[in-house]
Each structure stands twice: as C-alpha cells, then as structure tokens.
TORKOL-4160 file (C-alpha; in steps of 0.2 Angstrom, whole numbers, padded with zeros to 4 digits, m for minus):
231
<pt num="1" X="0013" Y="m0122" Z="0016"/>
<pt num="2" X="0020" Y="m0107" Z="0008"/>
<pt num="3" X="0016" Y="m0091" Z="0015"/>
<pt num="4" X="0012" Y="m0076" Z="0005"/>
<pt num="5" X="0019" Y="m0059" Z="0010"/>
<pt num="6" X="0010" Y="m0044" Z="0003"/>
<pt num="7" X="0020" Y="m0028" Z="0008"/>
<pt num="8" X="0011" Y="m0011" Z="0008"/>
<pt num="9" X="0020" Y="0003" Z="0002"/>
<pt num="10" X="0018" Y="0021" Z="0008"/>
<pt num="11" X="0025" Y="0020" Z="0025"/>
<pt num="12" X="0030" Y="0002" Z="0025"/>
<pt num="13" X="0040" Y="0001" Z="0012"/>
<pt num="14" X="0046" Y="0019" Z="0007"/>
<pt num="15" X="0042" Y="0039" Z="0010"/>
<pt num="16" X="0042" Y="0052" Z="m0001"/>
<pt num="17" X="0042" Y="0069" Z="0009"/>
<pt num="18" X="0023" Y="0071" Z="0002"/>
<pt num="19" X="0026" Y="0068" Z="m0014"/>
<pt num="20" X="0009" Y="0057" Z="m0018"/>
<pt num="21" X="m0002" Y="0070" Z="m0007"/>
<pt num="22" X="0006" Y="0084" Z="m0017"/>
<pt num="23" X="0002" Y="0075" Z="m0035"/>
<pt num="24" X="m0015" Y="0071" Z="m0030"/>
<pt num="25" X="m0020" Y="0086" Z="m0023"/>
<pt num="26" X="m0012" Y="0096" Z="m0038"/>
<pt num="27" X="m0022" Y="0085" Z="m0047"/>
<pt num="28" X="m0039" Y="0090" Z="m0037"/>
<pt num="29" X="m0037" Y="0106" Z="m0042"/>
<pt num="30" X="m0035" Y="0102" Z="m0061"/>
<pt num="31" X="m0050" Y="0092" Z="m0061"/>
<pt num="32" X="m0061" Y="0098" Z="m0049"/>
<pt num="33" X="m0055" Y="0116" Z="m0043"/>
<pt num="34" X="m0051" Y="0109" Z="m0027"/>
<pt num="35" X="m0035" Y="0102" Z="m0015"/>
<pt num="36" X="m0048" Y="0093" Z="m0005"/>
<pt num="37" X="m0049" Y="0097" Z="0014"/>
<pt num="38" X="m0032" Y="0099" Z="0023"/>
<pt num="39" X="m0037" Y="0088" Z="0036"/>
<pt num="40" X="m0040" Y="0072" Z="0025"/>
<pt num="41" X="m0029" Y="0058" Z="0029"/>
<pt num="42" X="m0022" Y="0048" Z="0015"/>
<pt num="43" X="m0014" Y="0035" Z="0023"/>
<pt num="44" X="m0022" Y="0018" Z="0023"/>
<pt num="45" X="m0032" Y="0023" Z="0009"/>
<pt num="46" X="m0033" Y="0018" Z="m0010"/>
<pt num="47" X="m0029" Y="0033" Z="m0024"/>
<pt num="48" X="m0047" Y="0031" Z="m0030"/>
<pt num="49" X="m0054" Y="0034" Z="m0013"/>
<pt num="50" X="m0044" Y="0046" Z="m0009"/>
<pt num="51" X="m0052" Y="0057" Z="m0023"/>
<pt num="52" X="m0070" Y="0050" Z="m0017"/>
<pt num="53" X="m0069" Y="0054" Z="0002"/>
<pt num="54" X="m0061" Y="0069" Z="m0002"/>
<pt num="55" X="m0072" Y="0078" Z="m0016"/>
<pt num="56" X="m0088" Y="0071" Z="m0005"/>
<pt num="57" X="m0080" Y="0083" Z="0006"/>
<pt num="58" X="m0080" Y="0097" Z="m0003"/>
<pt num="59" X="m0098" Y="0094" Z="m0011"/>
<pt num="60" X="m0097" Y="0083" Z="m0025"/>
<pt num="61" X="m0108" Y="0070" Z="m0031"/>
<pt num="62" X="m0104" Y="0050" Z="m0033"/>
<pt num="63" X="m0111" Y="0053" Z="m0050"/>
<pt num="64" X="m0098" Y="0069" Z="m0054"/>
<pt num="65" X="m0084" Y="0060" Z="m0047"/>
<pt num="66" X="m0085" Y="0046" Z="m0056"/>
<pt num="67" X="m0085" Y="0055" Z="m0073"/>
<pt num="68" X="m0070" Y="0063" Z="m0068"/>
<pt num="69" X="m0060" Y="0048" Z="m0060"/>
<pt num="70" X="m0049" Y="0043" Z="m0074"/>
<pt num="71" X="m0044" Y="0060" Z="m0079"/>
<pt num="72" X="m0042" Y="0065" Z="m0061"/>
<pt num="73" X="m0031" Y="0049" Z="m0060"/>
<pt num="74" X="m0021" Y="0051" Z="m0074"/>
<pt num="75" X="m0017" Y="0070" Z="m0070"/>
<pt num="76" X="m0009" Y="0063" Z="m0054"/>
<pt num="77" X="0001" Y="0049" Z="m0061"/>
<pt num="78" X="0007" Y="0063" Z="m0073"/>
<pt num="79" X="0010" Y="0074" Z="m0055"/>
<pt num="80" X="0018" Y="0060" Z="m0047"/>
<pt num="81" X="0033" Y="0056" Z="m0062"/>
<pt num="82" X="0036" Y="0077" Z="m0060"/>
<pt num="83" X="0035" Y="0076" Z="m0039"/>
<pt num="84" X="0047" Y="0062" Z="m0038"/>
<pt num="85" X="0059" Y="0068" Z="m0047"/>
<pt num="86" X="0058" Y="0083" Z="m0038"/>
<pt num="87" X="0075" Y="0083" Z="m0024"/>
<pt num="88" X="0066" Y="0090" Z="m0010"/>
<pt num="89" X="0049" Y="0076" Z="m0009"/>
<pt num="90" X="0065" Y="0064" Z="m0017"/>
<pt num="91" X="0056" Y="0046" Z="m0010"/>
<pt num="92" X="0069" Y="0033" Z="0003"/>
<pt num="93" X="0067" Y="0017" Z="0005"/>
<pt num="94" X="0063" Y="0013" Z="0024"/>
<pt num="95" X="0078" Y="0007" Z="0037"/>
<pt num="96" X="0081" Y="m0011" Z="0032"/>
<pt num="97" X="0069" Y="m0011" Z="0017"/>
<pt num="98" X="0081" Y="m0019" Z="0003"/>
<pt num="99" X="0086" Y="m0033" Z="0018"/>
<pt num="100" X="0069" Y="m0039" Z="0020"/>
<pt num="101" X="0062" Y="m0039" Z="0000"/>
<pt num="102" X="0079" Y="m0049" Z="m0006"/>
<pt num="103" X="0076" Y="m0063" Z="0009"/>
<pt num="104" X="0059" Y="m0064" Z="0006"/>
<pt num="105" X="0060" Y="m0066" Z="m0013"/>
<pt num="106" X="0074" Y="m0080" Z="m0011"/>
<pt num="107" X="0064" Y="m0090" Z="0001"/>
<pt num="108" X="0057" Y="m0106" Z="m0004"/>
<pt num="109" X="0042" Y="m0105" Z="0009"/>
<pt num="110" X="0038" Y="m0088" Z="0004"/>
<pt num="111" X="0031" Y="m0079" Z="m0010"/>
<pt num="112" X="0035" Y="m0057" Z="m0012"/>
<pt num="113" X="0018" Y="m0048" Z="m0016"/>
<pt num="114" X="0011" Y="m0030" Z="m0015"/>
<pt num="115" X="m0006" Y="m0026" Z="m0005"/>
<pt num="116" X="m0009" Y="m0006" Z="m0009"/>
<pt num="117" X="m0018" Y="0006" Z="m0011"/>
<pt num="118" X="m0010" Y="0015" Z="m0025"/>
<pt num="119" X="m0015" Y="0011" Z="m0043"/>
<pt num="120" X="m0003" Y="m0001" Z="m0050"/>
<pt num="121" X="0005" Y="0015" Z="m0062"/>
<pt num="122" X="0010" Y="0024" Z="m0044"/>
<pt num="123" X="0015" Y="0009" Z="m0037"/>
<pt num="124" X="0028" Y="0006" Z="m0050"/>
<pt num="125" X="0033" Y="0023" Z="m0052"/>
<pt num="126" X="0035" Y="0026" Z="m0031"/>
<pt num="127" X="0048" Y="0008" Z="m0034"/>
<pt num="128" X="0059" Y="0014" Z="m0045"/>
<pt num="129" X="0062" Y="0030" Z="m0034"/>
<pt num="130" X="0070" Y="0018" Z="m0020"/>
<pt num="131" X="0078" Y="0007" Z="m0036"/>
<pt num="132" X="0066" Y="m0009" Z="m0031"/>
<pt num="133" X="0059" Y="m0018" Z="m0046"/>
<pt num="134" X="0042" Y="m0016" Z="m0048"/>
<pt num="135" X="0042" Y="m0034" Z="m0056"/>
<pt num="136" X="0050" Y="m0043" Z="m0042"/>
<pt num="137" X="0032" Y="m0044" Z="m0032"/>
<pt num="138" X="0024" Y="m0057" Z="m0042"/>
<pt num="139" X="0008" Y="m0057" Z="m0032"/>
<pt num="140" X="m0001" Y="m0039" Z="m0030"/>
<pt num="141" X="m0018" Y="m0029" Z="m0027"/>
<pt num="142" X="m0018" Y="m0013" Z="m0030"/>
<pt num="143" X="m0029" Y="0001" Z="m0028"/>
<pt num="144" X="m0032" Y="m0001" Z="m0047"/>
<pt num="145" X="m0042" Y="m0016" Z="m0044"/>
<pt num="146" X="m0055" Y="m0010" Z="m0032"/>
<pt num="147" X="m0057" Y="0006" Z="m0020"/>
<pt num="148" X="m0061" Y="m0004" Z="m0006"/>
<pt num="149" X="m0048" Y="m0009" Z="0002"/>
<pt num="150" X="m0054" Y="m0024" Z="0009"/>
<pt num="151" X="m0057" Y="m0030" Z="m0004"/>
<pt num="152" X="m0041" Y="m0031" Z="m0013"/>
<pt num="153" X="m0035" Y="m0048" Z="m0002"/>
<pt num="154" X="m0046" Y="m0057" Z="m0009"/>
<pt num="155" X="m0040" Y="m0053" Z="m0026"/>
<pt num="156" X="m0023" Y="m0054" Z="m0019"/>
<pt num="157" X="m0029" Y="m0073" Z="m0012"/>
<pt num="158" X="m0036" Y="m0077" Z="m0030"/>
<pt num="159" X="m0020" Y="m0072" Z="m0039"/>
<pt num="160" X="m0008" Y="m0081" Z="m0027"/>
<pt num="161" X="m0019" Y="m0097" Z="m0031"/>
<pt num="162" X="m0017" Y="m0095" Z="m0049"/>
<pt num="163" X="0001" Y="m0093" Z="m0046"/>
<pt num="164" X="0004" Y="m0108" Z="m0037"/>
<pt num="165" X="m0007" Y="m0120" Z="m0043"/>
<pt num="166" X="m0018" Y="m0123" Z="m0027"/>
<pt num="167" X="m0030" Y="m0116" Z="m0015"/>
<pt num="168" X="m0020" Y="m0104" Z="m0004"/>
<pt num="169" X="m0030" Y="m0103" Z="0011"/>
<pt num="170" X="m0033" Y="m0086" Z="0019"/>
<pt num="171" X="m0021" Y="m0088" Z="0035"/>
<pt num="172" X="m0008" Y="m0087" Z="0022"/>
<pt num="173" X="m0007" Y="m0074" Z="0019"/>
<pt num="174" X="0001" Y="m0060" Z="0030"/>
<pt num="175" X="0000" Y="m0042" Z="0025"/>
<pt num="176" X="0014" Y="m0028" Z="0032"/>
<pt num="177" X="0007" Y="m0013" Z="0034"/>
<pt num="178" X="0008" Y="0003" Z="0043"/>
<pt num="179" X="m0012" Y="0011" Z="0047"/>
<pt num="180" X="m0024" Y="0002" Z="0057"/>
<pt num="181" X="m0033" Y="m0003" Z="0039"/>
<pt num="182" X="m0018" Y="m0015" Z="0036"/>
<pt num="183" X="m0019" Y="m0022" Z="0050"/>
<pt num="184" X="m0040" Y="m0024" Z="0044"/>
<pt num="185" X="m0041" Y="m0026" Z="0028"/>
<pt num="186" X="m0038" Y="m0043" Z="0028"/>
<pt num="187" X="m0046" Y="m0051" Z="0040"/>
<pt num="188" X="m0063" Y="m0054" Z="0029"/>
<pt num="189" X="m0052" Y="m0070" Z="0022"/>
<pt num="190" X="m0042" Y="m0074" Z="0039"/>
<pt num="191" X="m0028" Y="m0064" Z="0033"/>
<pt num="192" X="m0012" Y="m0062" Z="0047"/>
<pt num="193" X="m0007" Y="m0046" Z="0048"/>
<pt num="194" X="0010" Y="m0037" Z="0053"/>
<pt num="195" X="0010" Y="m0017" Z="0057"/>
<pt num="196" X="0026" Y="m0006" Z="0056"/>
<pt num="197" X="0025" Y="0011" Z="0064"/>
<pt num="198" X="0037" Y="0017" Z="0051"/>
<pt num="199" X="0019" Y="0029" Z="0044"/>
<pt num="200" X="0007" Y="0042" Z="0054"/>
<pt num="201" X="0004" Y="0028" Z="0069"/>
<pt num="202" X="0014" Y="0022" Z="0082"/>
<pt num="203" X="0017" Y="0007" Z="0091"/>
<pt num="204" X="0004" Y="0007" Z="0106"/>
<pt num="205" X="m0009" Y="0014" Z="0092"/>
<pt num="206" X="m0005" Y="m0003" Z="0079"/>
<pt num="207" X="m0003" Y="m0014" Z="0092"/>
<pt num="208" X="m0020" Y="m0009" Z="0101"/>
<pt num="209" X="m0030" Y="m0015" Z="0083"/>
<pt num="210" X="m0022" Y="m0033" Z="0088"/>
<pt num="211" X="m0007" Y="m0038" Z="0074"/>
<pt num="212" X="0001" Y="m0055" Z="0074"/>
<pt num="213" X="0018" Y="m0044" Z="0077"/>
<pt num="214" X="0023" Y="m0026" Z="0080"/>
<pt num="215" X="0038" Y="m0018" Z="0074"/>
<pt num="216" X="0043" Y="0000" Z="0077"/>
<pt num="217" X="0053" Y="m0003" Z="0061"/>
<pt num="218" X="0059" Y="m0016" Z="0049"/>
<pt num="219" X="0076" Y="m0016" Z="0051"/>
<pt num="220" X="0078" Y="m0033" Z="0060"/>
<pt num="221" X="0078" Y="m0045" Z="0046"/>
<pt num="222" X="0078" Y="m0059" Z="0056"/>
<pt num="223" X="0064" Y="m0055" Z="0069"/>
<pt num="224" X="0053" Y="m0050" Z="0055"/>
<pt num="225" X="0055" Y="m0067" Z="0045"/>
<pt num="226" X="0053" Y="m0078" Z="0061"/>
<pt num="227" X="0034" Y="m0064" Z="0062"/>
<pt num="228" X="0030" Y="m0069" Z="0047"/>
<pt num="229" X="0033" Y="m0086" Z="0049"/>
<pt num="230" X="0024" Y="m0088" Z="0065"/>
<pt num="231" X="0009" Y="m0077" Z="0060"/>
C-alpha cells in the first residue's frame, strides 16, 4: 500500500539564516509592541502558535491575541517576501534535498506531501527561495489549518484519503522532520516518523524520542528511501 511521505520544512527541508524568526518578530512588534521573549524556540511549532506562546509571555490575553492573529499573520507573510529576498537570511535547500523530493515524487509506492507548521502562504513562499515547486506536494497540513500541531496528521490522513480513493490507514503515513514534535505529532493516528538533525537537535536528542530512522542528514538518497519504506 502506498506510503504517504509528509516532509516538514524548516530544518528538514531548507534554512533561511533566520529569516522566519526575523519576519515574525518584526511582525510582533507591529502588532503588539513586542519581539516576544529571546528565549522562545520556534522550531517544531506552528506560525499561529508561535504568536500564542510567545505574546502569552509577554502578557497578553487569548482573547487580545486572537483579535490580532490575522493582522499579525499577514504582517509576517509581508516580512517574510522582504526577508527572503534579503542576501544575508537568503534560504538553501538542505544537503541532498532536490535528490530525495524528485525520487519521492516519481515513485509509484509513494505519495510527496507537506506536514508544517507554517501557514500555507509561508510554506510557498520559503519553496520558491530553494526553486521547489510549492505545487509538487499534493498532500499537505499546514499551520493554516490548525495551531496544534498534532493535529494537522489527521487532516493530512483525511486529504491523502480523498486523494487516493481509499482509507489510508495511519501507519502510512511517515513524517520527516527535525524537533522532537515531528517525531510526536503523529503518533495520535500511528503515524511513522523519520528525524533529521539537519535543525536545533542532534542525533542522540532525535533518536532518544524513538523514530523509525535517524539521519544526521538527508543526503543518502537511497538509505532514506529503504527508511521510509521499512518504517
């Protein structure tokens, strides 16, 4: 049965030499007078809880915070489109990257998706810096679709069903991801899961949350592929 391959980005995928943090906490300020707290960790979170955790933190209300999501949200996708193009935060695409996407697309057992936490907007736009076609992943969730990160593999499950035409069971699917709530996130369903320390964690620290496979990078096309296969 065909597996369905859901590849986060930030860190998995691509980095951008800060350039999401940067847009998000330029757009903090513009909204709510506030970067957030320097200490906050992005990674492994989605865009919308980013702004949560963070302007909890500095003493916000749910209730303000919500008000002010959409606008805060669209100021940073307006940040991001000006940071990307910017040479110094310019984004890359992880060491054998281009590889794995193309042999994952043109195989018949598996299907290319998308499991992040960006909004689908950011997603796109953090692609096309790394020249990858946003429309290439044909099954996604995205932090557009839910701040919780768990819950965006059921909604990637529930897509990939309507794509196919049948029931995928949970098992198939297999995230890749580089934080400890990739690995996670899926296992509500009975996701598989596949960590990279390519992001803020290293082998020992992935590998100690229990992944099907761990790489220190994705650069072995082949290794990879037999991972997801087996996971």
């Amino acid at each position: 049965m065909t597996r369905v391959v859901l590849f986060d980005i930030d860190g998995t995928l691509l980095l951008s030499h800060g350039a999401g943090r940067t847009a998000m906490e330029a757009a903090l300020v513009e909204t709510f007078g506030t970067p957030g707290p320097a200490d906050y960790r992005y990674d492994g979170k989605t865009d919308k809880l980013i702004v949560r955790e963070s302007m909890r933190r500095e003493g916000f209300a749910d209730d303000v915070i919500d008000a002010r999501m959409a606008l805060v949200i669209d100021r940073y996708l307006a940040n991001l489109e000006v940071a990307l193009r910017d040479e110094a935060r310019r984004a890359y695409a992880l060491p054998g990257i281009h590889e794995l996407i193309a042999e994952v697309e043109r195989a018949d057992d598996l299907v290319l998706g998308l499991l992040t936490g960006n909004v689908v907007p950011g997603a796109r736009a953090k692609l096309a810096a790394i020249d990858v076609a946003f429309e290439r992943f044909v099954v996604g969730a995205y932090g557009s679709d839910h701040e919780d990160r768990p819950q965006l593999p059921p909604i990637a499950r529930e897509r990939a069903s309507a794509l196919l035409g049948y029931e995928v069971p949970g098992d198939r699917l297999v995230i890749i991801g580089d934080t400890p709530a990739d690995v996670h996130c899926g296992r509500g369903v009975g996701a598989r899961a596949i960590a990279v320390a390519t992001g803020g964690f290293s082998v020992d620290e992935l590998a100690a949350h229990d992944p099907a496979a761990t790489f220190a990078d994705l650069r072995d096309t082949a290794r990879v592929l037999e991972a997801i296969r087996d996971a």
